[in-house]
Each structure stands twice: as structure tokens, then as C-alpha cells.
C-alpha positions as CSV (number, residue, x, y, z in Angstrom):
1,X,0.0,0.0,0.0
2,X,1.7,3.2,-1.0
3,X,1.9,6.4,0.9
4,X,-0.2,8.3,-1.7
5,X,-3.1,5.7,-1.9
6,X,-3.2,5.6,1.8
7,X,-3.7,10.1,1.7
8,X,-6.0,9.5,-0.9
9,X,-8.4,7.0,0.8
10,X,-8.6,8.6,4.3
11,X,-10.7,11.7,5.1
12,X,-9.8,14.7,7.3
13,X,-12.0,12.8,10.2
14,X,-9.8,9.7,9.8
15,X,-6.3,11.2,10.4
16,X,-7.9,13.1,13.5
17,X,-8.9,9.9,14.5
18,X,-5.9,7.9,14.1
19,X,-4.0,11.0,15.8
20,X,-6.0,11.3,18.9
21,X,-5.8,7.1,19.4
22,X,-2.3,7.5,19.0
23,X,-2.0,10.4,21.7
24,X,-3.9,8.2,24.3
25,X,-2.5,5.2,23.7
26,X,1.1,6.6,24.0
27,X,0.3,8.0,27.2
28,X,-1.1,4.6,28.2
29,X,1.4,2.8,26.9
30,X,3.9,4.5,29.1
31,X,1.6,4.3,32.4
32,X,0.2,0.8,32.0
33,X,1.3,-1.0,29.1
34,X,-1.7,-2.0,26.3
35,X,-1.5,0.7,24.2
36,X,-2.0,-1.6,20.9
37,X,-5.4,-2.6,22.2
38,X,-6.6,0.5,20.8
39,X,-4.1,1.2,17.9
40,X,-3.8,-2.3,16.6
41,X,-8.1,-2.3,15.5
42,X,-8.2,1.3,14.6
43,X,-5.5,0.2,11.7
44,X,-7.4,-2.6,10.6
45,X,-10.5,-0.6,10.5
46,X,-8.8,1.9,8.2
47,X,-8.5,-1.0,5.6
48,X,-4.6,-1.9,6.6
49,X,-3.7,-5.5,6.4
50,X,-3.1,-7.5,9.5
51,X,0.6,-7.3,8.7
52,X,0.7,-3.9,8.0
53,X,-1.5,-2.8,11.3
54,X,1.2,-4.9,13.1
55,X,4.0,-3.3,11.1
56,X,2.9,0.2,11.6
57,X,2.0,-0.3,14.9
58,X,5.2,-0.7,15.9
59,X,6.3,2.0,14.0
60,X,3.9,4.6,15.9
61,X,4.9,2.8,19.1
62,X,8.9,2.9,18.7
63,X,8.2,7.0,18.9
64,X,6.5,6.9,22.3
65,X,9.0,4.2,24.1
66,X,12.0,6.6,22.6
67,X,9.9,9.9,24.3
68,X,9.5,8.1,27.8
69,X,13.2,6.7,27.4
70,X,14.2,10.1,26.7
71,X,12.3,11.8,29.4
72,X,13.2,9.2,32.1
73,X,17.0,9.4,32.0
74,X,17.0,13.4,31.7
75,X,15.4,13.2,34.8
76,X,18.0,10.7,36.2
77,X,15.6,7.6,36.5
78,X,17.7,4.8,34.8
79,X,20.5,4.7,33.3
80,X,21.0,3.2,29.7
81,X,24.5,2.3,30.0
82,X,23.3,0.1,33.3
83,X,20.8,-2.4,31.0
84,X,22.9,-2.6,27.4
85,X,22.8,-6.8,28.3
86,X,19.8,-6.7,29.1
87,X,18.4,-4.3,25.9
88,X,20.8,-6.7,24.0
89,X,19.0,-9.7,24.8
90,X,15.3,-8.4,24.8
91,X,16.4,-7.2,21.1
92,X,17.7,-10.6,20.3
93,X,14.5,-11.6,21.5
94,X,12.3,-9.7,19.6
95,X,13.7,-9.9,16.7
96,X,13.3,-14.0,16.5
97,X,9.9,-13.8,17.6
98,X,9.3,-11.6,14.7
99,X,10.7,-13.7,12.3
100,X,9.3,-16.6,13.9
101,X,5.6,-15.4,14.2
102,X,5.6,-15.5,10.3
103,X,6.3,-19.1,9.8
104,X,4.2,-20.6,12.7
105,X,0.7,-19.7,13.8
106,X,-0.1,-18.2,17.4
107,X,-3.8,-19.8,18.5
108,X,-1.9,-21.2,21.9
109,X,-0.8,-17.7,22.9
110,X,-3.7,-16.1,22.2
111,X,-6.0,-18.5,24.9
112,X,-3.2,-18.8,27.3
113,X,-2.3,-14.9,27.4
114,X,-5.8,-13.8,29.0
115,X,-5.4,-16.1,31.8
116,X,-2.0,-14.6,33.0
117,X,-3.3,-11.2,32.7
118,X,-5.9,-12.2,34.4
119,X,-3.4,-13.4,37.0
120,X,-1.8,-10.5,37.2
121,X,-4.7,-8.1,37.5
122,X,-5.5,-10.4,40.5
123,X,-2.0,-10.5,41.7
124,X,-2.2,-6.5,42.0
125,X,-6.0,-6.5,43.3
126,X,-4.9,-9.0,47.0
127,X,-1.9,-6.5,46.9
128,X,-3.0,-2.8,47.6
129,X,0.2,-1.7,48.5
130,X,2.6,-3.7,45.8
131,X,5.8,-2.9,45.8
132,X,5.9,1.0,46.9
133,X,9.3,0.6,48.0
134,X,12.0,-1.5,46.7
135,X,12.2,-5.0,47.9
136,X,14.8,-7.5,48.2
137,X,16.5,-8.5,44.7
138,X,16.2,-12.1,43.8
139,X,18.0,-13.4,40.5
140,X,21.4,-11.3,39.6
141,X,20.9,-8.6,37.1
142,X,22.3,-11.0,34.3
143,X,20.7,-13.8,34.7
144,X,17.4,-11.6,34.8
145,X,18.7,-9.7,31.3
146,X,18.9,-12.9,29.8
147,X,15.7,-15.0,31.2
148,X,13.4,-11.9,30.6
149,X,14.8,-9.7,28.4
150,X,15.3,-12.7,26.0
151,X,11.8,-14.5,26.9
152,X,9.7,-11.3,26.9
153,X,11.4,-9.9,23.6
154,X,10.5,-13.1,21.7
155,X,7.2,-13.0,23.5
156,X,7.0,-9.0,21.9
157,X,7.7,-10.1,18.3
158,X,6.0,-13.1,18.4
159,X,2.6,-12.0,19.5
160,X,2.9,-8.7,21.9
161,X,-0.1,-7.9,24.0
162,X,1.1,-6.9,27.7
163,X,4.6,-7.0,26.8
164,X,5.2,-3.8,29.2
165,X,3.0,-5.1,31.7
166,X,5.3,-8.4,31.9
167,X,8.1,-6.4,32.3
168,X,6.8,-4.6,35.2
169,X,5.7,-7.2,36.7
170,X,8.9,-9.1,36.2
171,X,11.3,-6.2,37.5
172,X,9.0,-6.4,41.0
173,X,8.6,-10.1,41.5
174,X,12.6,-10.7,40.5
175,X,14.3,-7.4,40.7
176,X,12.2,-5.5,43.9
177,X,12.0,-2.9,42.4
178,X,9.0,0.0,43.1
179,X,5.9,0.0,40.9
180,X,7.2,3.3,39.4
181,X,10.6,2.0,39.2
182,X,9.9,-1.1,37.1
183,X,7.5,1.0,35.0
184,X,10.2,3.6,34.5
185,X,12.6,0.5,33.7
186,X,9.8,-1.9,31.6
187,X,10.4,1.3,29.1
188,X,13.4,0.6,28.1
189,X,13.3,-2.9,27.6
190,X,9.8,-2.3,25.6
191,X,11.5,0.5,23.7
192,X,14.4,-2.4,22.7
193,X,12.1,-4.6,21.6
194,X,9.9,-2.5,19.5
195,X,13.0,-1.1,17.5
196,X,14.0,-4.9,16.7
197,X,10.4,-5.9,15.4
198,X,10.1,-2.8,13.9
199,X,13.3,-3.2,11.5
200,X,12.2,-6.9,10.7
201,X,9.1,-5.5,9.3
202,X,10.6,-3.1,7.5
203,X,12.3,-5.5,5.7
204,X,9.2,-7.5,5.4
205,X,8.0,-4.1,3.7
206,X,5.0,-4.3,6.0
207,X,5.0,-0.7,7.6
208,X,2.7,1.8,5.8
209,X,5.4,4.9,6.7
210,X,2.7,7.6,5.9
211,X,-0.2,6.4,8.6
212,X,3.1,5.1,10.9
213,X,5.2,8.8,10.8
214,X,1.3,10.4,10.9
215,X,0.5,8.5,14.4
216,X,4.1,8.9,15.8
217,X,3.5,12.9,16.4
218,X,0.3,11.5,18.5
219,X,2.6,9.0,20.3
220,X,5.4,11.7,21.3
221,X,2.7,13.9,22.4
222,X,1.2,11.1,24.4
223,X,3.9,9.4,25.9
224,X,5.3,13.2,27.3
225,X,2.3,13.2,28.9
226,X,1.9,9.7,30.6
227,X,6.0,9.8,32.0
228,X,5.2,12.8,33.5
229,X,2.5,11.5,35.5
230,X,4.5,8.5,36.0
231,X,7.0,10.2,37.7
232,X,4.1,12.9,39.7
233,X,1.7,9.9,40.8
234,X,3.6,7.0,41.0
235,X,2.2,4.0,42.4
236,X,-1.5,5.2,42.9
237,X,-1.8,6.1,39.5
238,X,-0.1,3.0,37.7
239,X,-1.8,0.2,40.2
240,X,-4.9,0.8,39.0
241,X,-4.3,1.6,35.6
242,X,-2.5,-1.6,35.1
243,X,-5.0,-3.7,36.9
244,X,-7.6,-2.1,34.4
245,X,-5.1,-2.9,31.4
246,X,-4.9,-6.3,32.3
247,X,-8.6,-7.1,32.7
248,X,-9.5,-5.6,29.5
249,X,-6.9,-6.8,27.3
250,X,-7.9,-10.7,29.0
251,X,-11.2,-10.1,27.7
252,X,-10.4,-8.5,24.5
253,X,-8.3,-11.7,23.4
254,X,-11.0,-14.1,25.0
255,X,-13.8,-12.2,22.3
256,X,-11.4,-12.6,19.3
């Protein structure tokens, strides 16, 4: 689908549309994770394929993971250099889930994904006050880099869904990190893995740039907006958020 078929074909109404889903989902993205609930049908309901709504997608999506990135270590809230193994591996990760998700089909994933959403929603629901301080670490920072960062970045390319709510979750349940902290930190690792599916498509020639590069400018201004209230309201605005997240993305994947 070329960029001028794709200008042609879409009213004014449809670009504000697919602007103002990017802006919220970029801001939710950031908070909560689940941002492609919303992006992912609003694609396909503008005639893109299934590829190219995935492809594009991630294209929109790389913008808003490199704003919070951005924003987070200007304000001295990770530090990059501190998680290259682990960005390395969730790369690596991503980009063979990508390349394996178009030779094999994904039905499992799909009816076992709800139920650990699900779990987690749950998980966060018997624990009002998760994680508000750090906690005792409990696998070295290595071994974590390579168990998640490679198992959630295949998990991102090969299907997606929640990927930034895994890696919050996983940063408090293995790392002890804060809610806010392994938000801040689930970013990165999310921003990693969107860049490595995003260049497999693009070789794919998948991404529809015009609608991707469109939705990015929604995304930046988004995803500005949800780190700052990260870092503002913390773990009373991100608990309930995520538990939210979880519970509708579980029954969006059970009605599909």
C-alpha cells in the first residue's frame, strides 16, 4: 500500500482519528502498558492489512517508548548504559519472535495470554500496596537480562499484547523494584524490543510509513504526557491503571 493511496483514501475525520488514538494510547502505553489494544483495531478498521496494522504499529509505538526513554534518563531515573545486556538480549529476542511469528501460527498464545493477565490483575488486586518501596532482589541482574529480556522480547515479536506489563511485573517479582521504578525500567526494555520488530518489518516491507510517521507525532505527544504523571503519581496512578489494562486486554483476546 503506498503512501499516496493511503492520503488518498482517508478523510480529514480519519487522520484526526488515528491521531487522537495514538496520543492516548502513548500516554497509556507508558503508564500501563496495552496501548495496541486501541491502535492495533483502529488500523485494521482503516483497511490496513493484519501485517501492515502490526508493522505500523510498531512503527507509531517505537516514537513513544524513545519519548519516555528520553524523558526518564533526563530526569535521572535509569541509566542506559546500566541495562545494554539486558536491551541486548530483549532485542535478540524480539527480533526472533518476529521472524518466527511469520512461519508458525499463534492460536496457543492467544487463549493462554488472557489467563495470566488475568493473573496478574488479580495478583495486584490481593496486593493494595505492591511494591511502593523496593524489595529485596532475587536473581542477579544478568541472569534476569537474559531470562526476561530474552523470553519477553520473543514474547513482543511473536505476539505482543502486555509485553510492558510483563516487564513490570517481572522487575518487581525478580528485581524488587518499586511500581514506578519497574514501570520507568519496563520502558526501556519495551523501547528495545519495538525497535527490533520494527526493523524486521521493514524488511518484510509491511510498515505503511505515511499512517506510521502520521500517528508517531500523536505518540510523542502522548507518551510526554503519561512519563510525566509517572514520575508525579507514581504508584496510585499506575496500580490501578495496570489492573484495568490487564482485565480488559484478557477479555479483549477471550472475544477474538
Amino acid at each position: 500500500m503506498r503512501a499516496g493511496i493511503v492520503f488518498d483514501a482517508f478523510g480529514l475525520e480519519v487522520w484526526f482519528m488515528l491521531f487522537a488514538v495514538a496520543s492516548l494510547a502513548g500516554c497509556i502505553d507508558v503508564i500501563a502498558g496495552g496501548g495496541g489494544l486501541l491502535v492495533l483495531p483502529t488500523l485494521l478498521a482503516t483497511g490496513l492489512s493484519p501485517a501492515q496494522a502490526l508493522a505500523t504499529n510498531k512503527l507509531q509505538a517505537s516514537f513513544g517508548t524513545s519519548t519516555a526513554v528520553i524523558h526518564f534518563s533526563r530526569k535521572g531515573q535509569v541509566t542506559i548504559k546500566s541495562l545494554l545486556l539486558a536491551i541486548s538480549c530483549t532485542f535478540i529476542g524480539s527480533a526472533i519472535g518476529t521472524v518466527v511469528v511469520q512461519l508458525i501460527d499463534n492460536a496457543i498464545l492467544t487463549q493462554l495470554i488472557p489467563i495470566l493477565l488475568i493473573g496478574i490483575a488479580l495478583y495486584m488486586l490481593i496486593n493494595p500496596n505492591i511494591n511502593a518501596n523496593q524489595t529485596q532482589q532475587k536473581i542477579a541482574e544478568k541472569t534476569f537480562a537474559l531470562l526476561i529480556g530474552l523470553g519477553i522480547g520473543f514474547y513482543d515479536g511473536f505476539f505482543g499484547p502486555g509485553t510492558g506489563t510483563f516487564f513490570t511485573i517481572a522487575y518487581i517479582t525478580l528485581m524488587g523494584y518499586s511500581l514506578t521504578l519497574a514501570t520507568i525500567h519496563s520502558k526501556v526494555l519495551n523501547w528495545s524490543s519495538n525497535i527490533a520488530s520494527l526493523l524486521f518489518f521493514i524488511l518484510g516491507g509491511q510498515v505503511v510509513w505515511s499512517v506510521g510517521l502520521f500517528m508517531a507525532v500523536g505518540q510523542v505527544t502522548g507518551a510526554y504526557v503519561g512519563s510525566h504523571l509517572v514520575l508525579k503519581q507514581g504508584n496510585k496512578l499506575i496500580r490501578p491503571l495496570l489492573i484495568a489494562v490487564c482485565v480488559i486486554m484478557s477479555v479483549k483476546l477471550l472475544m477474538d
